[in-house]
MILUMMAR-160099 format. One record per residue (C-alpha): residue in one letter; x, y, z. Coordinates in steps of 0.2 Angstrom, whole numbers, padded with zeros to 4 digits, always signed. Each point is the difference from the previous one (the first is absolute). Example, Ala and Ser with C-alpha at 12.3 -4.5 7.8 and 13.67 -1.06 7.14 Angstrom:
a+0062-0022+0039s+0006+0017-0003
This chain:
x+0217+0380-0067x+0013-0008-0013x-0006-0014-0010x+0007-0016+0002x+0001-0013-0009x+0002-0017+0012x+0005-0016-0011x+0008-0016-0002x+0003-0013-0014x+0000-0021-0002x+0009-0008-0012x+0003-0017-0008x+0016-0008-0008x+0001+0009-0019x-0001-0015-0010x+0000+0005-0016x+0016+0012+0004x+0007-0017+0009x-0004-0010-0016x+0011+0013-0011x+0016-0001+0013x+0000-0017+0000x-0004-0005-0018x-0015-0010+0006x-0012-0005-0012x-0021-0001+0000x+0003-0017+0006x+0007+0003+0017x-0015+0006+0012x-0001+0016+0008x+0000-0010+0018x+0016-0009-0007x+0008+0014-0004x-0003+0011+0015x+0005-0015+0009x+0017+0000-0008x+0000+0018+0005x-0004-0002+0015x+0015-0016+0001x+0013+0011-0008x-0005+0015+0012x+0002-0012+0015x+0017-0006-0004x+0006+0019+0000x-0007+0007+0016x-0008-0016+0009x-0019+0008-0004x-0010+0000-0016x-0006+0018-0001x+0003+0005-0016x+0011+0015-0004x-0011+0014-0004x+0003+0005-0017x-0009-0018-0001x-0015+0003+0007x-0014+0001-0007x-0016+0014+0006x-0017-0007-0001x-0008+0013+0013x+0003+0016+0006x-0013+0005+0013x+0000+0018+0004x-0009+0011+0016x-0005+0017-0005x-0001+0015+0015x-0003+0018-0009x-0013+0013+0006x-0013-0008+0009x+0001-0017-0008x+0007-0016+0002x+0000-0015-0010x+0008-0016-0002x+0000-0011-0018x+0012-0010-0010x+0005+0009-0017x-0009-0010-0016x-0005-0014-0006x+0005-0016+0008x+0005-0006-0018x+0010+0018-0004x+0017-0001-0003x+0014+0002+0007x+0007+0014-0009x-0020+0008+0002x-0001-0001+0020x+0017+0008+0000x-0003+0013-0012x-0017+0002+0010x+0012+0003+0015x+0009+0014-0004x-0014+0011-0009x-0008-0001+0016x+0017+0009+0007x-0003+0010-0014x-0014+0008+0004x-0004+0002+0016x+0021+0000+0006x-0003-0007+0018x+0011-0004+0013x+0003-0021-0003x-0001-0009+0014x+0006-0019+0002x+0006-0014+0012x+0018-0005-0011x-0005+0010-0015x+0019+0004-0002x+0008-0017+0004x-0015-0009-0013x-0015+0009-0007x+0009+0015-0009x+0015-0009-0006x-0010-0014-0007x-0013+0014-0010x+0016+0009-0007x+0007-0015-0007x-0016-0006-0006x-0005+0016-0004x+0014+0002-0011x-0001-0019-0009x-0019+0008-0004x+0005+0018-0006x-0010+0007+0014x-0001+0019-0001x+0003+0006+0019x+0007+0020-0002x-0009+0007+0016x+0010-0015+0010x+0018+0001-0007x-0003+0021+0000x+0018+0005+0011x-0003+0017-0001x+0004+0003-0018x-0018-0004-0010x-0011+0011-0007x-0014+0002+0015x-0002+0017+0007x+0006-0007+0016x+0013-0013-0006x+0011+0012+0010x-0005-0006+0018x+0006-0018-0008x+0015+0003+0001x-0001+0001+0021x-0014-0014+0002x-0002-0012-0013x-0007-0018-0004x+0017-0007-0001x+0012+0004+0014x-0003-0010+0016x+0001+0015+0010x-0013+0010-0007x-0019-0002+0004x-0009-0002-0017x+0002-0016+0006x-0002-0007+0013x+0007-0017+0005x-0009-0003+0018x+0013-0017+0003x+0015+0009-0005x-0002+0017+0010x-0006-0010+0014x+0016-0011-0001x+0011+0016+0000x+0004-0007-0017x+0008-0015+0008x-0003-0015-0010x+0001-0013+0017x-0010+0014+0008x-0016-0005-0012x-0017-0006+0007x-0013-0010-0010x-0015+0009-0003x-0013-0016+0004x+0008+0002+0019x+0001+0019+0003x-0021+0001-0008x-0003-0016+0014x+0010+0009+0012x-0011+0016-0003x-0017-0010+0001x+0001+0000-0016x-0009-0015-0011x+0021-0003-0010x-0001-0012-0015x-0015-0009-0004x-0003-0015-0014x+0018-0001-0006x+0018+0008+0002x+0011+0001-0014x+0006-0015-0001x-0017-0007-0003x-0002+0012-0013x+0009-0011-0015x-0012-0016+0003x-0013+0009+0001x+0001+0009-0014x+0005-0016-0009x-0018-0005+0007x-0009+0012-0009x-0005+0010+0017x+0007+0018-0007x-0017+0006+0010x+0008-0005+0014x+0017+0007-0001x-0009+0016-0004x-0010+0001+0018x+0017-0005+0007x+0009+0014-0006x-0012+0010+0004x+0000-0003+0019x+0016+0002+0000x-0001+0017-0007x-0014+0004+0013x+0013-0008+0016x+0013+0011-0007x-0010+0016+0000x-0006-0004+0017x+0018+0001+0006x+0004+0015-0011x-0013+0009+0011x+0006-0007+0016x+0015+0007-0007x-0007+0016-0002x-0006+0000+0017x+0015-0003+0007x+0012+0010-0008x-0015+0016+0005x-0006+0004-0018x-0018-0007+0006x-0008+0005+0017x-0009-0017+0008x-0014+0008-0004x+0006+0001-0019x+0005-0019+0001x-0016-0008+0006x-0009+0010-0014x+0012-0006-0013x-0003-0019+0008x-0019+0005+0001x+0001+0005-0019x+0009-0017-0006x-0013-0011+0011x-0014+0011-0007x+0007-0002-0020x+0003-0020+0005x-0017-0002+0006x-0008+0005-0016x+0008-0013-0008x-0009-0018-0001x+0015-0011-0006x+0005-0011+0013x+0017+0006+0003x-0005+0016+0005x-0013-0010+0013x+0015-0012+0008x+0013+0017-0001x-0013+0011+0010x-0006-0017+0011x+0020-0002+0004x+0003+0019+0004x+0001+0003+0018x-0008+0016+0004
């Protein structure tokens, strides 16, 4: 079986970065100023999500398939920085090399970890590898790679499902309800800034992490569908998540499982 490596990001309004743009000082507060971001965002396109260069990562939460195991966890600390959970991120690409698998990672999560990444100095060769590094197989990069749309080191379930047709694209919250699945519990994204303001990173982190799960659940339905697992292979898979969730005594996992139709 490949590895993959199912994840998904949240964010919040880069204050500090804001703060340097706009030449605001220590007495401006960080709710003022993402609120003048958020202003100044709104004049320009009618909505105040922030251009992604200006976004901020506070969690990555990542799923883990390799061998016979299967796991789901948030990377660090949940006072790790930025630059930390990124760099975190790509070593994990680094070493195990899996097949990413996301829900608008092209349109949101991986642009907003290069340009962060880069801000950081993050050290990501494995990911940018186009065929011309210096792995034994840095070859076979060249035909399938992390960075073409087309190729499947990753791959973007919204996108491919779209036919890479922006008015073609689905929420994932609706498609994981359509399926039975239990879609977005706690928050959504745009809870995520007040939140975090509130001091409940906890709780951003158990959202992100059912997300992650919602979105591997459709990647195997995926699978299914597309004849890379049998039904037999699928209800195994879904028996294997429900089994790993079970373990689990944190109350997200409780209301996810309770919320997932069989």
């Amino acid at each position: 079986m490949t590895t993959s490596l199912i994840f998904d990001i949240e964010t919040i309004p880069d204050v500090e970065g804001l703060r340097r743009l706009h030449g605001l000082g220590s007495e401006v507060t960080d709710r003022d100023v993402a609120d003048m971001a958020f202003q100044l965002r709104r004049q320009v396109t009618g909505n105040d999500f922030l251009q992604l260069h200006l976004q901020r990562v506070v969690v990555i939460s990542c799923a883990l398939r390799e061998h016979d195991s299967f796991r789901i966890w948030s990377l660090g600390e949940p006072n790790d920085g930025e630059g930390q959970l990124i760099q975190r991120f790509f070593d994990g690409v680094e070493k195990y090399t899996p097949q990413l698998v996301s829900w608008n990672g092209g349109g949101f999560d991986l642009p907003v970890m290069h340009y962060r990444g880069l801000i950081h100095g993050v050290s990501a060769a494995r990911y940018w590898d186009l065929g011309d590094g210096d792995y034994k197989d840095s070859r076979d990069f060249k035909w399938n790679n992390y960075i073409s749309r087309y190729h499947s080191r990753h791959l973007d379930l919204m996108d491919l499902l779209a036919m890479y047709q922006p008015r073609a694209n689905a929420p994932l919250d609706q498609i994981a309800q359509l399926m039975g699945l239990p879609g977005k519990l706690g928050m959504d994204g745009s809870a995520v800034w007040d939140a975090y303001q509130a001091g409940k990173i906890a709780d951003i982190r158990n959202y992100c992490e059912t997300d992650v799960a919602n979105t591997y659940l459709v990647f195997l339905r995926f699978q299914l569908m597309r004849g890379v697992l049998s039904a037999a292979q699928h209800r195994a898979e879904c028996d294997m998540v429900r089994a790993t969730l079970g373990k689990s005594s944190e109350p997200h996992w409780k209301e996810f499982l309770s919320r997932w139709q069989a």
